[in-house]
C-alpha positions in Angstrom: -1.7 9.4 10.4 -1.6 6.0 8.3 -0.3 2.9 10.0 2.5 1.5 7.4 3.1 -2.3 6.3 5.8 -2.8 8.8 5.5 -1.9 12.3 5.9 -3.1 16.1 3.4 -3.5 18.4 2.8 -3.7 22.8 6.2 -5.8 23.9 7.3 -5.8 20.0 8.8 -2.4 20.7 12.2 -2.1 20.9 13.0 1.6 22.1 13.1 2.8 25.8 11.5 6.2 25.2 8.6 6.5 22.5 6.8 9.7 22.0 3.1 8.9 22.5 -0.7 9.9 20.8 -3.4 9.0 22.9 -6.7 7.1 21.3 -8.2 10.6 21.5 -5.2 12.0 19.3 -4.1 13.9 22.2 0.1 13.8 22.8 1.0 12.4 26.1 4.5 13.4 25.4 7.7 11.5 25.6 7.4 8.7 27.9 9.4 5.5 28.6 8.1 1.9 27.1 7.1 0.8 30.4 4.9 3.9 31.0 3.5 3.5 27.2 2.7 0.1 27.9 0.8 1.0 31.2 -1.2 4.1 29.3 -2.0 1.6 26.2 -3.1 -1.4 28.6 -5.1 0.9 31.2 -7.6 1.5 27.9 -7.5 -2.3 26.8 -5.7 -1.2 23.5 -2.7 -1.6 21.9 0.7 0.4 21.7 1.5 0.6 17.8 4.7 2.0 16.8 4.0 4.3 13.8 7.4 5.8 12.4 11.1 4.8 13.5 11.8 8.0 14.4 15.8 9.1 14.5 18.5 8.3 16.5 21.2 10.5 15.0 18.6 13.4 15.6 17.6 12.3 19.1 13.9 11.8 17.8 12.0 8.6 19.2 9.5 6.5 17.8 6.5 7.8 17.4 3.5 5.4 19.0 -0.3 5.2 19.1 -2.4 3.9 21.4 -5.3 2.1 19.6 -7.2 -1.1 18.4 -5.1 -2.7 16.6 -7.6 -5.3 15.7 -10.2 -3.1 14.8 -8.1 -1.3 12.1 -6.8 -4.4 10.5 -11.0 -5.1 10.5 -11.3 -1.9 8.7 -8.6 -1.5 6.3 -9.7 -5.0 5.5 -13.1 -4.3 4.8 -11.9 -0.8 3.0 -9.7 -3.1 0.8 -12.5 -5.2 -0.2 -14.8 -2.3 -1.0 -12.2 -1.2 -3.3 -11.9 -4.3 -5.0 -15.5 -4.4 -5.2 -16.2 -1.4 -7.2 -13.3 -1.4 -9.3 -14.1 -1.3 -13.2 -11.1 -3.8 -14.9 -10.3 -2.1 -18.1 -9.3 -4.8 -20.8 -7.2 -3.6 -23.5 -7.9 -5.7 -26.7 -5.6 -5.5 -29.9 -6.7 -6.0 -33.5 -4.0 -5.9 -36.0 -4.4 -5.9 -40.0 -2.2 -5.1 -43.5 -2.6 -1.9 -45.0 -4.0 -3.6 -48.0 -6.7 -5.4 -46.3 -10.0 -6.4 -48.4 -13.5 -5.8 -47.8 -14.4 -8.4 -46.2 -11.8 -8.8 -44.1 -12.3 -5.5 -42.9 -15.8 -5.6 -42.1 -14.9 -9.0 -40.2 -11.8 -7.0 -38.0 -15.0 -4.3 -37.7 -17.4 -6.9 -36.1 -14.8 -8.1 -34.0 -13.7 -4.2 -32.7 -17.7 -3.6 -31.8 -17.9 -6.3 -29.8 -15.0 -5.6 -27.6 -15.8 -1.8 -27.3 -19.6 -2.8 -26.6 -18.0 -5.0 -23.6 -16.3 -2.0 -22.2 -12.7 -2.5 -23.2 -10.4 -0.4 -24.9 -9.1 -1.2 -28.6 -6.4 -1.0 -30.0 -5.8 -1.4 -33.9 -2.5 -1.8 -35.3 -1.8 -1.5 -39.4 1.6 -3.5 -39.9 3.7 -2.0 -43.0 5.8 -4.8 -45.2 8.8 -3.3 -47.2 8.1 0.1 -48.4 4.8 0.5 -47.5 5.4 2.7 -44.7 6.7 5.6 -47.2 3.5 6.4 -48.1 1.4 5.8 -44.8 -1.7 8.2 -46.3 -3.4 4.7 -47.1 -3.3 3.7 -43.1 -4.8 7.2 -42.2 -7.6 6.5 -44.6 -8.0 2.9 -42.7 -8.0 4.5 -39.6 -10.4 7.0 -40.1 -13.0 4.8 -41.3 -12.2 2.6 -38.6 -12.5 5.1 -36.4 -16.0 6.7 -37.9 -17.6 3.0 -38.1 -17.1 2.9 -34.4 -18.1 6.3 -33.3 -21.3 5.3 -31.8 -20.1 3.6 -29.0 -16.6 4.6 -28.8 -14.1 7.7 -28.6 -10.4 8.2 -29.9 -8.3 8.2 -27.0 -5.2 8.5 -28.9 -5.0 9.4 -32.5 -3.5 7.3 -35.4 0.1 8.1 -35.5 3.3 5.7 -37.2 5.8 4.1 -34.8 8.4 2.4 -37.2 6.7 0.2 -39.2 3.4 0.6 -37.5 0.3 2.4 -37.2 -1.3 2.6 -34.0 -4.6 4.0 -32.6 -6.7 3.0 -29.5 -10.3 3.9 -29.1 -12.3 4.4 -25.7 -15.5 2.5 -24.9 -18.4 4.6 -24.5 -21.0 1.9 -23.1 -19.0 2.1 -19.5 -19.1 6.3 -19.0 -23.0 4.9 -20.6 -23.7 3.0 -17.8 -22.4 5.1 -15.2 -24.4 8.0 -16.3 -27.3 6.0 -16.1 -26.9 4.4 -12.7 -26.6 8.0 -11.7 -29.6 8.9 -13.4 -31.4 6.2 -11.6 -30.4 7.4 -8.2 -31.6 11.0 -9.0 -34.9 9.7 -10.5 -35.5 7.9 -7.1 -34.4 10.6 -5.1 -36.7 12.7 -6.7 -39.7 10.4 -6.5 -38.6 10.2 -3.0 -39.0 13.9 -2.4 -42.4 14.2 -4.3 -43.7 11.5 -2.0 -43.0 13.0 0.8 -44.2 16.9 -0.7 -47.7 14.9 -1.7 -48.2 13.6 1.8 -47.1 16.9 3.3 -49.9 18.1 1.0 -52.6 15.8 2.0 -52.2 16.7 5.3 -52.6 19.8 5.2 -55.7 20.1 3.0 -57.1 17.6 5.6 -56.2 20.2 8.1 -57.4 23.0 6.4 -61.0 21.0 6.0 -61.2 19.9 9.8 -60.8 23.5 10.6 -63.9 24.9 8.0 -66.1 22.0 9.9 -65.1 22.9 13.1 -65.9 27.1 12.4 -68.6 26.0 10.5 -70.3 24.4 13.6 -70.7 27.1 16.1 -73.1 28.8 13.2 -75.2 25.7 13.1 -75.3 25.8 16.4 -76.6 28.9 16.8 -79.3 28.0 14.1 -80.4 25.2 15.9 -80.5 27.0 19.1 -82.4 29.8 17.8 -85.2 27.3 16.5 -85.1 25.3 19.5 -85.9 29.1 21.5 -88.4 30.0 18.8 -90.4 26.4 19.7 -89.9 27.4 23.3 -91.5 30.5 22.8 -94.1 29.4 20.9 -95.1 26.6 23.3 -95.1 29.4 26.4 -97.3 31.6 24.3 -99.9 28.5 23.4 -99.6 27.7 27.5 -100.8 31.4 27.9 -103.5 31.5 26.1 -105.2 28.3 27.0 -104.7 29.7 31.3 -106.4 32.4 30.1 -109.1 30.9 27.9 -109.7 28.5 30.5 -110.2 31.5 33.5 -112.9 32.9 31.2 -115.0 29.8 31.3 -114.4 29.7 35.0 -116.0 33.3 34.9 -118.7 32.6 33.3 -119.9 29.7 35.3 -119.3 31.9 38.7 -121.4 34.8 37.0 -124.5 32.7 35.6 -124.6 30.9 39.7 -125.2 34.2 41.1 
């Protein structure tokens, strides 16, 4: 429900019953001003009267309790937004004869470019004097290579067409719809660099995954390599142990059989 322009608020009120929404957009129902004013202070808001409502109908006001201070805020800031982004459209006029030279053509020309490359609209206006306006074929011509000169950065918004003693067209500018196909180009080029970022680290990561989990399976066969050779030197060391014991209780054999 919009507020309007003019409205009443807390002790501004003038009716004894108002029906009343709650900040939550709940309806407490028909209550008396007093009991409004208690619901609407209990919160630390505000009673706003929204619509009149209608006496010959028995219908009372209709009130909201709110912040009444944070909408103004709000609607303020909404208003400047608005302002903000508004595109002012300047319509710009050129007029000429229907017998207008060469030079004086290409002159009005370089004056309609520049207003269209601004972003304004144009609009070009052939005057006929006595009974020029009895044979208007001439002004079409005109307008049509007006309208063909200018064709790279503008549209016909309205096509040439005689009002009394006049011939009237008005061209669009195509720089503005330009420039807002562009901006919106922008936006989707960085949305979509955005993206891509994001998929290249996602990416990265998971080849960096993918390679910490080879090293780590590749490790248990190492392992095993280096376990084996490590029980292989083992081995080998018991079996060198062995044979010196037993080369050594030879000798001692020897020596106890030459003494006797």
């Amino acid at each position: 429900m919009e507020i309007t322009k003019e409205f009443r608020i807390n002790r501004e009120i003038k009716a004894s019953n108002v029906l009343v929404i709650n900040s939550d957009g709940s309806k407490l129902g028909v209550l008396s001003l007093r009991d409004a004013l208690n619901q609407s202070e209990s919160q630390s808001l505000d009673l706003v009267q929204v619509s009149a409502g209608n006496v010959e109908n028995n219908v009372p006001p209709t009130c909201r309790i709110m912040d009444y201070g944070k909408y103004c805020y709000e609607q303020d800031k909404k208003s400047k937004e608005a302002k903000k982004n508004q595109k002012v459209t300047v319509l710009k006029e050129i007029r000429f004869s229907v017998n207008i030279g060469e030079g004086d053509f290409e002159t009005k020309l370089r004056q309609a470019k520049n207003f269209l490359e601004q972003g304004n609209k144009l609009k070009i206006v052939i005057k006929f004097r006595g009974r020029e306006n009895n044979n208007p074929s001439r002004g079409f011509e005109i307008m049509n290579r007006f309208a063909a000169e200018c064709d790279e950065i503008s549209k016909i918004e309205s096509k040439a067409q005689v009002e009394g003693k006049s011939m009237i067209m008005i061209l669009s500018s195509k720089v503005v719809q330009t420039k807002a196909k562009q901006q919106n180009k922008s936006k989707e080029n960085v949305k979509d660099g955005i993206q891509k970022t994001v998929s290249d680290e996602n990416g990265t990561e998971s080849n960096a995954n993918v390679k910490q989990e080879d090293g780590l399976e590749q490790e248990p066969d190492n392992f095993d390599i280096v376990k084996g050779q490590n029980s292989t030197e083992k081995l080998d060391k018991t079996d060198s142990e062995s044979n010196n014991l037993n080369e050594e209780s030879e000798e001692v054999g020897e020596q106890v059989n030459k003494t006797t």
